[in-house]
C-alpha positions in Angstrom: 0.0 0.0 0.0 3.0 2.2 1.1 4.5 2.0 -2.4 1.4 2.7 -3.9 0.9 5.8 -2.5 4.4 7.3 -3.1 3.4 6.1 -6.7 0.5 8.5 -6.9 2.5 11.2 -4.8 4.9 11.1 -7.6 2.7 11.7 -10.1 0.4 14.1 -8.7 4.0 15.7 -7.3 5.4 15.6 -11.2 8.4 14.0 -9.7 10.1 12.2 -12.3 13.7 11.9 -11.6 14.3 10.7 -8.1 12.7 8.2 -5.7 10.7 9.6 -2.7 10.6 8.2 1.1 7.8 8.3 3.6 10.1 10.2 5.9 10.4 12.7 3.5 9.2 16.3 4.1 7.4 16.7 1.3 6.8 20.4 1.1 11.0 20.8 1.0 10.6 19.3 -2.5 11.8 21.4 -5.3 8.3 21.0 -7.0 6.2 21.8 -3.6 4.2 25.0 -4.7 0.5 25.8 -4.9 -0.5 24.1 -7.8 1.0 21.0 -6.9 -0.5 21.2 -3.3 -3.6 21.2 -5.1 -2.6 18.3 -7.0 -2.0 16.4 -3.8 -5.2 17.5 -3.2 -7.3 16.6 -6.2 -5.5 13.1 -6.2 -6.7 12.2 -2.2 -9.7 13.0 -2.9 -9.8 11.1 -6.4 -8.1 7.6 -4.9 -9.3 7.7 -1.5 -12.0 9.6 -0.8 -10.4 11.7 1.6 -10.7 15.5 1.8 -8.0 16.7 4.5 -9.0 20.1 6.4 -6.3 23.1 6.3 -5.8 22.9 9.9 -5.3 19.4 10.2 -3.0 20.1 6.6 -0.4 22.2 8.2 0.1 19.9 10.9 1.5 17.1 8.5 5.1 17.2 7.9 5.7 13.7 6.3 4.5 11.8 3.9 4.3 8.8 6.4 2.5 11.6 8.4 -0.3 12.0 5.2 -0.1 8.6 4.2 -1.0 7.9 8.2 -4.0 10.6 8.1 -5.0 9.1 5.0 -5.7 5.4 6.5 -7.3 7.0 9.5 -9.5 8.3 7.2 -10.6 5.5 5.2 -10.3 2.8 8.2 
């Protein structure tokens, strides 16, 4: 499930060139902006259902820390 979601992360992320980690921060990544925060988004909501408040948003640093919110969420 993990690689999965780095997968669609990638994608939604435009990250072609590199591999990505679930310790990673992801909004230290080069192509972290507002578009592709709404990408992120758009691609929760597409695959799991899952529409994350902006509070609770700011407080994830990870992506272990989203992928977490994410299965809380669909549990």
């Amino acid at each position: 499930m993990e690689d999965q979601f780095l997968e669609q992360i990638k994608e939604a992320l435009e990250i072609e060139d590199r591999s990505i980690e679930m310790s990673d921060n992801f909004r230290d990544y080069d192509e972290w902006d507002s578009l592709s925060r709404l990408s992120l988004i758009a691609m929760l909501d597409e695959e799991y259902s899952v529409a994350i408040e902006e509070e609770t948003f700011k407080k994830l640093i990870t992506l272990q820390d989203l992928f977490n919110e994410v299965q809380t969420r669909t549990a």
